[in-house]
C-alpha positions as protocol buffer text, in pm:
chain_id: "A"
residue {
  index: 1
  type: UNK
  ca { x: 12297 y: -1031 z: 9284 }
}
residue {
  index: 2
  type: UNK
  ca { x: 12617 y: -1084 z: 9052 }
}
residue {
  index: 3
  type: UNK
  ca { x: 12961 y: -1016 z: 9201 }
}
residue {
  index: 4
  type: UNK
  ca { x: 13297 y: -1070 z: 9001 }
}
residue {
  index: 5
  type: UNK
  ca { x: 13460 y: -1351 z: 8978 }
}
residue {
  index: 6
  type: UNK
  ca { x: 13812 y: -1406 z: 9134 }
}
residue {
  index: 7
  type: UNK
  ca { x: 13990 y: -1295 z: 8754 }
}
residue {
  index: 8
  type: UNK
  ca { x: 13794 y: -1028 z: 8752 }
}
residue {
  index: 9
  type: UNK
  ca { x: 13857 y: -887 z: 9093 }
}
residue {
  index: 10
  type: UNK
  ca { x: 14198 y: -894 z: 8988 }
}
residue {
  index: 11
  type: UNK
  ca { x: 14151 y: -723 z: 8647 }
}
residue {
  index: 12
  type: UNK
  ca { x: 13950 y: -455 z: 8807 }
}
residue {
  index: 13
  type: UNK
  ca { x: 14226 y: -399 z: 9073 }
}
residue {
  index: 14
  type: UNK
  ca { x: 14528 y: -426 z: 8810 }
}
residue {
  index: 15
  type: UNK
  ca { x: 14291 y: -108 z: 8566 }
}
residue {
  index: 16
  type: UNK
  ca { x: 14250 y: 15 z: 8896 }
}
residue {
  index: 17
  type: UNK
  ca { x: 14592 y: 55 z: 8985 }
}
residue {
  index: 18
  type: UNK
  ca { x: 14730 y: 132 z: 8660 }
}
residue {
  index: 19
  type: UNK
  ca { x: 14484 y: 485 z: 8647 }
}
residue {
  index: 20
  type: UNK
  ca { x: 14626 y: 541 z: 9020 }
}
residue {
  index: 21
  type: UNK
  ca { x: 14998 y: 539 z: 8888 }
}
residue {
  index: 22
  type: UNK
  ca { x: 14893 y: 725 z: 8558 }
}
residue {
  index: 23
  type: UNK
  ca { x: 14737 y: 1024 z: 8777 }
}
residue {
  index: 24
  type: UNK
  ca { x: 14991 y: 1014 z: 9029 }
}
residue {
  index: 25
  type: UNK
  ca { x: 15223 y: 1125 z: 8706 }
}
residue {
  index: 26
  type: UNK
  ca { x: 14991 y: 1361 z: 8613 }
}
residue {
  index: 27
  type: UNK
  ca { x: 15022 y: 1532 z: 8923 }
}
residue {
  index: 28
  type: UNK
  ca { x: 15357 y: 1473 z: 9022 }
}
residue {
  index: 29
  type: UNK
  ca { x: 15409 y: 1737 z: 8728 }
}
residue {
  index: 30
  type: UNK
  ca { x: 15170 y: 2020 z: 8826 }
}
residue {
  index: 31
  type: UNK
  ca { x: 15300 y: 2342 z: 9060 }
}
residue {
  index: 32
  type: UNK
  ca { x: 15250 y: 2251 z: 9398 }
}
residue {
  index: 33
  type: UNK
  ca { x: 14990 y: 2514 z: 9475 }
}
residue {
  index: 34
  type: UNK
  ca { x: 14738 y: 2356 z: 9181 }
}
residue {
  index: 35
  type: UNK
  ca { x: 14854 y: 2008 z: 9320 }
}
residue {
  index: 36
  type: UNK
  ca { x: 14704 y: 2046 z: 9640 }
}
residue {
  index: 37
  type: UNK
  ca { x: 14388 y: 2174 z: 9512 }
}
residue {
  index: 38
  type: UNK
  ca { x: 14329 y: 1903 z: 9263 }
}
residue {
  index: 39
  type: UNK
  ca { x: 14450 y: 1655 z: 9541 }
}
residue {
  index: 40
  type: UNK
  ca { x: 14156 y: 1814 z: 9778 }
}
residue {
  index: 41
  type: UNK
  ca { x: 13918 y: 1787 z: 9472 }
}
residue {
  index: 42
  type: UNK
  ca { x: 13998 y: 1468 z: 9388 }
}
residue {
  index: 43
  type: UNK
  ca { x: 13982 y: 1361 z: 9723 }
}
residue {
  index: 44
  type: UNK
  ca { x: 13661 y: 1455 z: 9797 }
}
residue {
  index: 45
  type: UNK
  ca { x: 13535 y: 1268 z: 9488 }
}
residue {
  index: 46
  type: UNK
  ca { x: 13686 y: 951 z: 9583 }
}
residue {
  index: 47
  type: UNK
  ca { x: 13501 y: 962 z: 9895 }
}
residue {
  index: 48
  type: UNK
  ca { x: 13130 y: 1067 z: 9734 }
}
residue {
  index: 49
  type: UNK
  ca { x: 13154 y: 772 z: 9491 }
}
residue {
  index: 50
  type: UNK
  ca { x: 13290 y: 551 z: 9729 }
}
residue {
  index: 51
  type: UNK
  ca { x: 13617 y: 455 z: 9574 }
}
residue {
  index: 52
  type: UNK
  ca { x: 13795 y: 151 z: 9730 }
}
residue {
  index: 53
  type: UNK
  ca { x: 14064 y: 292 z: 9971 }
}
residue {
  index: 54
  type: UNK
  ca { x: 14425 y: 140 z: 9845 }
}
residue {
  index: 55
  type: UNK
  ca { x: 14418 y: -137 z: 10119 }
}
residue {
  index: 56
  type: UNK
  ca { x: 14726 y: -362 z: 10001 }
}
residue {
  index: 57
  type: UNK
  ca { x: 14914 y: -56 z: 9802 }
}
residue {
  index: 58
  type: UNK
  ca { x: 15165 y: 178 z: 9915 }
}
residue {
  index: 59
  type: UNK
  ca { x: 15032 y: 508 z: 9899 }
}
residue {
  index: 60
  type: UNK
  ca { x: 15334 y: 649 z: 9758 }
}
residue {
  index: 61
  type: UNK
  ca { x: 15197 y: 999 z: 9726 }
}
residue {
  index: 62
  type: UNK
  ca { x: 14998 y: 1010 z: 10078 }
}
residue {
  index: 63
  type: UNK
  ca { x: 15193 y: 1323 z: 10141 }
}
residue {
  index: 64
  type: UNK
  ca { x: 15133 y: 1606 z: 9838 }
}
């Protein structure tokens, strides 16, 4: 079994973070209607590769 170390954890939740803010842009840009498709999409991927939920993060686009 291996398992990151505590510098990693962090480095894997700052890259993590960083591709969260870079999509957010992404979409912040895109007409509303393709917005909540991709969001739905996106969603559902998250959830069949078992992404980490954003536990200590605001979720500053919960609502598109």
């Amino acid at each position: 079994m291996i398992s990151l170390t505590g510098d990693g954890r962090r480095i894997a939740n700052e890259a993590t973070g960083r591709r969260r803010r870079e999509n957010a842009r992404i979409v912040d840009v895109m007409p509303s209607g393709q917005r909540r498709h991709l969001v739905e999409a996106l969603q559902a991927f998250a959830e069949a590769g078992a992404e980490p939920s954003v536990a200590n993060g605001a979720q500053a686009h919960a609502t598109w």
